[in-house]
Every structure is written in structure tokens, then in C-alpha cells.
N, C-alpha and C positions, 0 to 999 in steps of 0.2 A: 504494500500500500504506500502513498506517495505519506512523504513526510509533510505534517502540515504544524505551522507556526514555529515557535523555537527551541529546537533540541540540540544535546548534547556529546556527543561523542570521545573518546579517549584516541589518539592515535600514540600508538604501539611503537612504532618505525615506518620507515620509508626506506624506498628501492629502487633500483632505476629498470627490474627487469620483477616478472613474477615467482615465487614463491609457495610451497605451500603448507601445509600443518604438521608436515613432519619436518621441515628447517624451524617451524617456530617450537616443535617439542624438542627437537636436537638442543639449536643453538639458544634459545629462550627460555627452555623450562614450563612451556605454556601450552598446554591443553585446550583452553577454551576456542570458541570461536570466534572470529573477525571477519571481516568486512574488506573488499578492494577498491580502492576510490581511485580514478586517476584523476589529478590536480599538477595544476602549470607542468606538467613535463613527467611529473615522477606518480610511481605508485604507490599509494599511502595504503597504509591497513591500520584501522579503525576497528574498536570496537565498545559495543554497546550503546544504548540511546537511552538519554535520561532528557528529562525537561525543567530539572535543577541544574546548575551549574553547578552547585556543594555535591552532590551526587555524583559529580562524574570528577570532580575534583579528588572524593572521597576515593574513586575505584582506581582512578592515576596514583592516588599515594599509598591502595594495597598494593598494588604490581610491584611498585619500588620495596615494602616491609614484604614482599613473598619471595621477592628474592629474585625476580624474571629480570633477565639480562637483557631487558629494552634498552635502545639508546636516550633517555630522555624523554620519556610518555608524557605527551603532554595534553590539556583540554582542545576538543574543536567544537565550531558552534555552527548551526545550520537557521538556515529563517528558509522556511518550506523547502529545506532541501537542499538548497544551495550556500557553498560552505561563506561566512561570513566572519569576520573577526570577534573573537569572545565580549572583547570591548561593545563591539555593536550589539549582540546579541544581547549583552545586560540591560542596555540603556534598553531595547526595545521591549524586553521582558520587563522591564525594571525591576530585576534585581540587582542584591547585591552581590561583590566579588569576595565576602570575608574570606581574609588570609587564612 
């Protein structure tokens, strides 16, 4: 179903070529499931969808305590889908960004 208003997402890593769940159980430690997004050039893998921003911040900062050898997991934010800067996403949710 199409994404509507503003959600959240984790991205994992990026790559310049695809991958799949057995490099991310190998070299990452991670089982779960992701998502393949391609954005400006590269292939991002994302996962999950929250429409908190403390929610997807929260599941960025279990990967780093669980030990997953991400480069840097960081928040992404979507307004119907289309990826947008986190910054934007708050103001148009109007939420907040607590640290």
C-alpha cells in the first residue's frame, strides 16, 4: 500500500551494487528484514516504518546496543513516500526531535 503522510524509517547502510540477507546475516549480525530504496545514485536499505520519529530513533539506537555492524544507522523520513529531510518531516508533523 502507498505510504500516506509522515513516516519513518531506519536506514541500515548503503551500497553502490545489491545485496542480500545472507551479507546482512554474515557481515551485520542481522536477521531481520529490510527494504531496497534507490536514492541519488546508491542503494539504501531501510528498514521498518514508524510514524514517531522517537520510535525509529529508539530502533536506530537498539541496532547500535545489539551489536549489528551497521555503518552509522541513521533516521529517514518520508511525506507520502517520498524521502524528505527529518528536519522537514518534524516541522510538518510537528513534532519534536528530543535528543
Amino acid at each position: 500500500a502507498p505510504e500516506k503522510g509522515i513516516t519513518y524509517k531506519v536506514q541500515i547502510t548503503a551500497a553502490h551494487r545489491e545485496v542480500g540477507s545472507p551479507y546482512f546475516q554474515k557481515r551485520h549480525r542481522y536477521h531481520g528484514e529490510f527494504a531496497i530504496e534507490r536514492h541519488d545514485g546508491w542503494i539504501k536499505y531501510v528498514t521498518g516504518r514508524f510514524d514517531i520519529y522517537r520510535e525509529a530513533r529508539a530502533q536506530r539506537d537498539k541496532f547500535v546496543a545489539d551489536g549489528h555492524a551497521f555503518p552509522g544507522p541513521f533516521v529517514t523520513a518520508y511525506n507520502n513516500g517520498e524521502r524528505i529531510t527529518v528536519q522537514e518531516a518534524l516541522m510538518i508533523a510537528n513534532q519534536r526531535r528530543a535528543n
